[in-house]
Jmol script that loads the backbone (N, CA, C; Angstrom):
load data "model"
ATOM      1  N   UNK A   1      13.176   2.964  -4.859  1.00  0.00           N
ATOM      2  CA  UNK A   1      12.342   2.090  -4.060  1.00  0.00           C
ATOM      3  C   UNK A   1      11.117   1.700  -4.898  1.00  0.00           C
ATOM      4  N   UNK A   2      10.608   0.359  -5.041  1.00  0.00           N
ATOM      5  CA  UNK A   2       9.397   0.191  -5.347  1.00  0.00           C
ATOM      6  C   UNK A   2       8.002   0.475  -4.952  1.00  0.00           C
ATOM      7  N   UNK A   3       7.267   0.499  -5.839  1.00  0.00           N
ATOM      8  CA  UNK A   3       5.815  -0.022  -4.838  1.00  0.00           C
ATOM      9  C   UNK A   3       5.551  -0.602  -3.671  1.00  0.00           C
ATOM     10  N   UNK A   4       5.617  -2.110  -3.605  1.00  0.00           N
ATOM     11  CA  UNK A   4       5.667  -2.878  -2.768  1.00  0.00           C
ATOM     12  C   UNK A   4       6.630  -1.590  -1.368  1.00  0.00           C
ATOM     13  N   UNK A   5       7.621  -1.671  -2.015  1.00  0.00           N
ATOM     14  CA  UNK A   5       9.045  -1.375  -0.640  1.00  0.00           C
ATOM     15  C   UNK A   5       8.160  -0.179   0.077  1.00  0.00           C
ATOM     16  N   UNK A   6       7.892   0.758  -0.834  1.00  0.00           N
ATOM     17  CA  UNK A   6       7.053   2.099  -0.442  1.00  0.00           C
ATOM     18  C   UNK A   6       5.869   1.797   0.685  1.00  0.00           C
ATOM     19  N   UNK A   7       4.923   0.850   0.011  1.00  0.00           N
ATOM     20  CA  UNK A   7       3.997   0.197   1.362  1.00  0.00           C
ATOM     21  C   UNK A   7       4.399   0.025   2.246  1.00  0.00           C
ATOM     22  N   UNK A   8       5.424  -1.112   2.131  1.00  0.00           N
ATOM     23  CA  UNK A   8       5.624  -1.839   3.594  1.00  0.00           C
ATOM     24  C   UNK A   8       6.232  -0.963   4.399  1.00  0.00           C
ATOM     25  N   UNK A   9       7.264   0.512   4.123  1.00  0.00           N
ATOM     26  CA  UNK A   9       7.488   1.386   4.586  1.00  0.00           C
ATOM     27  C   UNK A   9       6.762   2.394   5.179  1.00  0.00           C
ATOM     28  N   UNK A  10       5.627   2.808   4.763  1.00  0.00           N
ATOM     29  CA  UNK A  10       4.908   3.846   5.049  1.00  0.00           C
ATOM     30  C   UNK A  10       3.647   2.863   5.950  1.00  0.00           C
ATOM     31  N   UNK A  11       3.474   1.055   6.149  1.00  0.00           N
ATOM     32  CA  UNK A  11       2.612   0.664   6.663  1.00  0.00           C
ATOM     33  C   UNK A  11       3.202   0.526   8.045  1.00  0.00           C
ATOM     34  N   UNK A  12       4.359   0.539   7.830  1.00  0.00           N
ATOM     35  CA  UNK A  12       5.328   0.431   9.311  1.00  0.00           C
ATOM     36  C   UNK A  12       5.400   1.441   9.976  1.00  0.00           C
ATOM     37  N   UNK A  13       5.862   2.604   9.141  1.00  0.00           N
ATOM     38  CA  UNK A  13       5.748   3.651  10.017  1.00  0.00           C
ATOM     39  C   UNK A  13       4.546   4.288  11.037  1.00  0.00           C
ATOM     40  N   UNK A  14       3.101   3.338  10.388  1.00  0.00           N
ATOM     41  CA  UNK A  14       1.841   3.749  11.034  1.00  0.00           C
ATOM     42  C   UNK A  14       1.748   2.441  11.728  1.00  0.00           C
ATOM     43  N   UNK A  15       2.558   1.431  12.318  1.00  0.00           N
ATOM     44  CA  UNK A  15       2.576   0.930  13.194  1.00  0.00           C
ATOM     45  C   UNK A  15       1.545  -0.181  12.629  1.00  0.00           C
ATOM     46  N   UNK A  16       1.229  -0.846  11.289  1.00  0.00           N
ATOM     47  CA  UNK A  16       0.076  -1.463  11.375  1.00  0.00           C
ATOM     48  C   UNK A  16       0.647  -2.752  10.391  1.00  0.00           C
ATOM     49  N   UNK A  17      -0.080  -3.457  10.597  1.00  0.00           N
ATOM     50  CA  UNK A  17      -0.112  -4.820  10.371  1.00  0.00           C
ATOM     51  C   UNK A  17      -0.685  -5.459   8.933  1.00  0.00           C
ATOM     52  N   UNK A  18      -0.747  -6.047   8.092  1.00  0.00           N
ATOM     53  CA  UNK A  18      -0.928  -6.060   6.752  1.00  0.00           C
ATOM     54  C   UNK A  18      -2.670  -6.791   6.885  1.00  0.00           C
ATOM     55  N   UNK A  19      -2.781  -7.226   7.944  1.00  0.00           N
ATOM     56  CA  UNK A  19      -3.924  -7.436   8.096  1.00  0.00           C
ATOM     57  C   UNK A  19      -5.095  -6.346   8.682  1.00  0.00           C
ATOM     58  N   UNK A  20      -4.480  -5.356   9.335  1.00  0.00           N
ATOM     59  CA  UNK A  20      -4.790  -4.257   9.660  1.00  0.00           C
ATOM     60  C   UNK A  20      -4.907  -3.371   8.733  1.00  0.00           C
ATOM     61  N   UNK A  21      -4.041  -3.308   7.872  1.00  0.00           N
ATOM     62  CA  UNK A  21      -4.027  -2.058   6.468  1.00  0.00           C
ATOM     63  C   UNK A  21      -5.451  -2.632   5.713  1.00  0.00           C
ATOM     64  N   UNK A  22      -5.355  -4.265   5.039  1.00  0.00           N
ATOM     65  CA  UNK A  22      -6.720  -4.905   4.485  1.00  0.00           C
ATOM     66  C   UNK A  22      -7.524  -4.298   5.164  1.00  0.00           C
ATOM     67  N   UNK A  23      -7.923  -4.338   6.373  1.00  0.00           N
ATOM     68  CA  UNK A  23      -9.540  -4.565   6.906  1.00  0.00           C
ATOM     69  C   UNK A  23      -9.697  -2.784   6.649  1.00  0.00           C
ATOM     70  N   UNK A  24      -8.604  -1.660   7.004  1.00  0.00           N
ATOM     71  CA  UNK A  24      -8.637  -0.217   7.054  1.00  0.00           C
ATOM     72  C   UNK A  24      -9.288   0.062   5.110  1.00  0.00           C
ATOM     73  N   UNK A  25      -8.700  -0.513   4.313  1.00  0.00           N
ATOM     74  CA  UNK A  25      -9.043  -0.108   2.910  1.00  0.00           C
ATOM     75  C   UNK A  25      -9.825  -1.334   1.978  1.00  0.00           C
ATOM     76  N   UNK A  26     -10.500  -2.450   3.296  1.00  0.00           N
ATOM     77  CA  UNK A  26     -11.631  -3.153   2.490  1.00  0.00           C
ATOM     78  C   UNK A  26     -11.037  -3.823   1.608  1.00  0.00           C
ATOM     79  N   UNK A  27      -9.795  -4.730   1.428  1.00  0.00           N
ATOM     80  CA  UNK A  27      -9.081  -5.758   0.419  1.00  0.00           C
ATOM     81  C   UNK A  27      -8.822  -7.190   1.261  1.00  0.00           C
ATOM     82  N   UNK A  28      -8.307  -8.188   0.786  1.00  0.00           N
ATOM     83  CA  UNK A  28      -7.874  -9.305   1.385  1.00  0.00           C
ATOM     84  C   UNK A  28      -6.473  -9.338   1.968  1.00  0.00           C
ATOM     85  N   UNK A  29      -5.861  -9.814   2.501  1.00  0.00           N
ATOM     86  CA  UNK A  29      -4.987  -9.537   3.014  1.00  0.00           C
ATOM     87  C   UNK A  29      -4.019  -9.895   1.723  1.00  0.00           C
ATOM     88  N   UNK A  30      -4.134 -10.925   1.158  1.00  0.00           N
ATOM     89  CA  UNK A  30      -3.816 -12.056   0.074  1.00  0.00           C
ATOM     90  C   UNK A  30      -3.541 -10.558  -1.223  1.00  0.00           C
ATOM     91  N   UNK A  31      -4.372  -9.624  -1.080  1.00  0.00           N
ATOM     92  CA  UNK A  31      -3.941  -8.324  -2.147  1.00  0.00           C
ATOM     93  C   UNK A  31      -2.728  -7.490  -1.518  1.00  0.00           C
ATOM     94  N   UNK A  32      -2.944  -7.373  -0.190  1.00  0.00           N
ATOM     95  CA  UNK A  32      -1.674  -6.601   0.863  1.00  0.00           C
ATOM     96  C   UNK A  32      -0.530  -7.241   0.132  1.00  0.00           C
ATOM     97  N   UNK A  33      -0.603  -8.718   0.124  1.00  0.00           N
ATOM     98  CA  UNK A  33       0.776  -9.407  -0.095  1.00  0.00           C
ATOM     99  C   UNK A  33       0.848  -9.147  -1.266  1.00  0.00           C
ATOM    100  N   UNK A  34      -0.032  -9.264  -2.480  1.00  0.00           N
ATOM    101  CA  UNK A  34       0.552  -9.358  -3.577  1.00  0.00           C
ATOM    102  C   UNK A  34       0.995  -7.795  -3.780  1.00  0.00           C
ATOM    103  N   UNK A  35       0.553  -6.912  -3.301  1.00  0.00           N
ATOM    104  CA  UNK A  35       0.651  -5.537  -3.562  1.00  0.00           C
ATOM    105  C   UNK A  35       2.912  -5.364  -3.125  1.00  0.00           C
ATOM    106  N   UNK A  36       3.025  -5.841  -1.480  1.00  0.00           N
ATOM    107  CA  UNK A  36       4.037  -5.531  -0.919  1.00  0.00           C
ATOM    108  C   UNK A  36       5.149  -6.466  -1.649  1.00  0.00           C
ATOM    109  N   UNK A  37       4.503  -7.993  -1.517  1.00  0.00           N
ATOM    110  CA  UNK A  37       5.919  -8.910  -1.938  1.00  0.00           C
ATOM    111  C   UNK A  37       5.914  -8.967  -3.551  1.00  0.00           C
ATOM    112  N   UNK A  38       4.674  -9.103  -4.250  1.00  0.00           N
ATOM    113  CA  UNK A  38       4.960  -9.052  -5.899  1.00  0.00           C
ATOM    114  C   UNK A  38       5.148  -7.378  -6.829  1.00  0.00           C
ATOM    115  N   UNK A  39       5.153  -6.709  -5.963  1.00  0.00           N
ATOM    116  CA  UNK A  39       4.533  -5.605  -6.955  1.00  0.00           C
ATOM    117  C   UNK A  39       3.559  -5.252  -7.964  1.00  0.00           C
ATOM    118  N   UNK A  40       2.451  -6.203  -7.328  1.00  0.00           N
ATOM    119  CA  UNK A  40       0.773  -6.044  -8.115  1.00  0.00           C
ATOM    120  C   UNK A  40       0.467  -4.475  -7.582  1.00  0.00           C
ATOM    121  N   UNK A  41      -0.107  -4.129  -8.897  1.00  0.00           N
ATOM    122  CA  UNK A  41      -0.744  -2.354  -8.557  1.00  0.00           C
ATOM    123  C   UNK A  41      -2.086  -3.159  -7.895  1.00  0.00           C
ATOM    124  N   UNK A  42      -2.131  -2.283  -7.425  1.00  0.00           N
ATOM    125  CA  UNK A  42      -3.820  -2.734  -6.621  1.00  0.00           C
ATOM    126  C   UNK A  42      -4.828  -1.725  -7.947  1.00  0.00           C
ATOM    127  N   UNK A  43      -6.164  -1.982  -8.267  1.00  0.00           N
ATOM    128  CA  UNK A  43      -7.057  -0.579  -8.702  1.00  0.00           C
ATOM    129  C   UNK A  43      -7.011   0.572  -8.236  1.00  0.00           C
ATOM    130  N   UNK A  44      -7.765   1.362  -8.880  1.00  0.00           N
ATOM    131  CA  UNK A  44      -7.365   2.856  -8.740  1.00  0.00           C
ATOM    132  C   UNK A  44      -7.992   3.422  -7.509  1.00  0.00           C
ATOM    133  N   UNK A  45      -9.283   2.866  -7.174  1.00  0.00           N
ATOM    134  CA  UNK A  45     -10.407   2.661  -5.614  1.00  0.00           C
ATOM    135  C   UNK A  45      -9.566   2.764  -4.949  1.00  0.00           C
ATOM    136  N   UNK A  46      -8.967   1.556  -5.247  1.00  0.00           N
ATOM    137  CA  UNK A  46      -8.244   1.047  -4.113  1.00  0.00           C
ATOM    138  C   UNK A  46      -6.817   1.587  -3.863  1.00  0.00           C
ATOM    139  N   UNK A  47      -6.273   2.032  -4.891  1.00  0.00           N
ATOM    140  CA  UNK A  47      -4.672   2.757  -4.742  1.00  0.00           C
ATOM    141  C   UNK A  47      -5.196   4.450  -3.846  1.00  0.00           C
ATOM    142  N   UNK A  48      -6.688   4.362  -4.420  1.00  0.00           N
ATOM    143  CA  UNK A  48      -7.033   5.678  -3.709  1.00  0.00           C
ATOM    144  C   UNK A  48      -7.029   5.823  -1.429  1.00  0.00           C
ATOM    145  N   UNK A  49      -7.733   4.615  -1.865  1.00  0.00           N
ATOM    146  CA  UNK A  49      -7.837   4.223  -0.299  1.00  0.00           C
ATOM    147  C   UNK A  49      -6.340   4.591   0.283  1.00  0.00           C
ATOM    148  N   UNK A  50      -5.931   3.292   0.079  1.00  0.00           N
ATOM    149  CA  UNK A  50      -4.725   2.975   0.462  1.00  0.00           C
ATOM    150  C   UNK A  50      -3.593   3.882   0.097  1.00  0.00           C
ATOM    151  N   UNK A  51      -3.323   5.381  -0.438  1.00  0.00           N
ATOM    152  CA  UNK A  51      -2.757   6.229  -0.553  1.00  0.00           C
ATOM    153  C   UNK A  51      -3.142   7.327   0.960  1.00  0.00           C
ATOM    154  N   UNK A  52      -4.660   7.340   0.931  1.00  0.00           N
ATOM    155  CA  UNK A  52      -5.070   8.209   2.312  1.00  0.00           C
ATOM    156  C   UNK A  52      -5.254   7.500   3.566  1.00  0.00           C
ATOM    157  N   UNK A  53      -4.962   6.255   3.540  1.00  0.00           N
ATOM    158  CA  UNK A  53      -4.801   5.403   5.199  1.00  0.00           C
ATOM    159  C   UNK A  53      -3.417   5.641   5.147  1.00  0.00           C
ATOM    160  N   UNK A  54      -2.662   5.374   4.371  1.00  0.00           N
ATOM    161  CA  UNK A  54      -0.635   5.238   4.288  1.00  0.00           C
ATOM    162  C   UNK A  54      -0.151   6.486   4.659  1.00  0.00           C
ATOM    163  N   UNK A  55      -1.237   7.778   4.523  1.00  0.00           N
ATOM    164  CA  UNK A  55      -1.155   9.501   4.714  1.00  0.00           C
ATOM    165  C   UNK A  55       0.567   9.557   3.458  1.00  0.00           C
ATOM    166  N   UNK A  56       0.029   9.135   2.490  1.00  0.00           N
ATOM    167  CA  UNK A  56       1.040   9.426   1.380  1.00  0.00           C
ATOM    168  C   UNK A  56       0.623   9.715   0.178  1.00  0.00           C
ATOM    169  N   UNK A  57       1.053  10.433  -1.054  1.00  0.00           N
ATOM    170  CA  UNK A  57       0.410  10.660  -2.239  1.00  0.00           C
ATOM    171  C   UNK A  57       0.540   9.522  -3.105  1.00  0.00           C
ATOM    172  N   UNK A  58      -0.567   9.468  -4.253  1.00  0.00           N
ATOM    173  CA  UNK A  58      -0.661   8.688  -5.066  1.00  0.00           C
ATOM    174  C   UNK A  58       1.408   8.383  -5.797  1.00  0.00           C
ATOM    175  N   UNK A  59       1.576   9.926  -6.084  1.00  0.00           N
ATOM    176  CA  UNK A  59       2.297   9.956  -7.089  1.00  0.00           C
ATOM    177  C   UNK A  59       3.753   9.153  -6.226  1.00  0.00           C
ATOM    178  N   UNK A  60       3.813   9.477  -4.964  1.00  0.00           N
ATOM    179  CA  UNK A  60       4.767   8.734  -4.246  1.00  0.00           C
ATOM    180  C   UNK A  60       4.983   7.025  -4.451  1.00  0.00           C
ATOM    181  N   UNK A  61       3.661   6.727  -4.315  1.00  0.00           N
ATOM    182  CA  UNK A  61       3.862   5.537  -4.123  1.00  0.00           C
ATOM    183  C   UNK A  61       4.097   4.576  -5.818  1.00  0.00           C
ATOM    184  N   UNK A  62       3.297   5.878  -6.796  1.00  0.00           N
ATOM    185  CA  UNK A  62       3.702   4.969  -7.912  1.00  0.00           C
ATOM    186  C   UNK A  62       5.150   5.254  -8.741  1.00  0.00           C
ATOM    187  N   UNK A  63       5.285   6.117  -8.300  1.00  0.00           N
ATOM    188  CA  UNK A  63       7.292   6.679  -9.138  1.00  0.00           C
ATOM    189  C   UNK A  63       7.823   5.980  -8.232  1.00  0.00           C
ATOM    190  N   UNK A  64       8.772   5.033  -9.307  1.00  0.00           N
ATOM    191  CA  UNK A  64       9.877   4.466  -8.448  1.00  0.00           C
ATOM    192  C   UNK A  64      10.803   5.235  -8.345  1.00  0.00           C
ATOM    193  N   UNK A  65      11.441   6.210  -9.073  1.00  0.00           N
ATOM    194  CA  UNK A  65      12.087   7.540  -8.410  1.00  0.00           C
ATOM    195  C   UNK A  65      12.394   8.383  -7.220  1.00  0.00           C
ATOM    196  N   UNK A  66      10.738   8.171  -7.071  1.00  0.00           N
ATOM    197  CA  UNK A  66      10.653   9.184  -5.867  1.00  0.00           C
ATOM    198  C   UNK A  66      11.178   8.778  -4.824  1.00  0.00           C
TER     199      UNK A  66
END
end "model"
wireframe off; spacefill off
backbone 0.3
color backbone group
C-alpha cells in the first residue's frame, strides 16, 4: 500500500473528511490531495501532525511494505 492509500485509509477509518484532517493538522486541503491522490510526502511537522491525528506511526505510513 502506498502513502497516499495508507491516509485515505486510516482518514476513513476516523470517519473524517479531507477537509477535516487539513483544518485538524493546519495544511490546505489542496496538500490533503496532493498527499492522498499524488503521493507528495508532506514535511516532517507536518508528517508529525498528521501521523498523531491518523493515531498511526510515522514508520507505517512511510514503508510501503508495511
Amino acid at each position: 500500500m502506498t502513502f497516499g492509500e495508507k491516509m485515505v485509509k486510516a482518514r476513513l477509518a476516523l470517519n473524517l473528511s479531507p477537509t477535516e484532517l487539513a483544518e485538524m493538522i493546519g495544511v490546505s486541503e489542496r496538500s490533503i490531495y496532493n498527499s492522498e491522490q499524488c503521493g507528495t510526502y508532506p514535511r516532517k511537522s507536518v508528517l508529525n501532525r498528521l501521523a498523531e491525528v491518523l493515531n498511526v506511526t510515522i514508520s507505517y505510513l512511510m514503508d510501503d511494505n508495511e
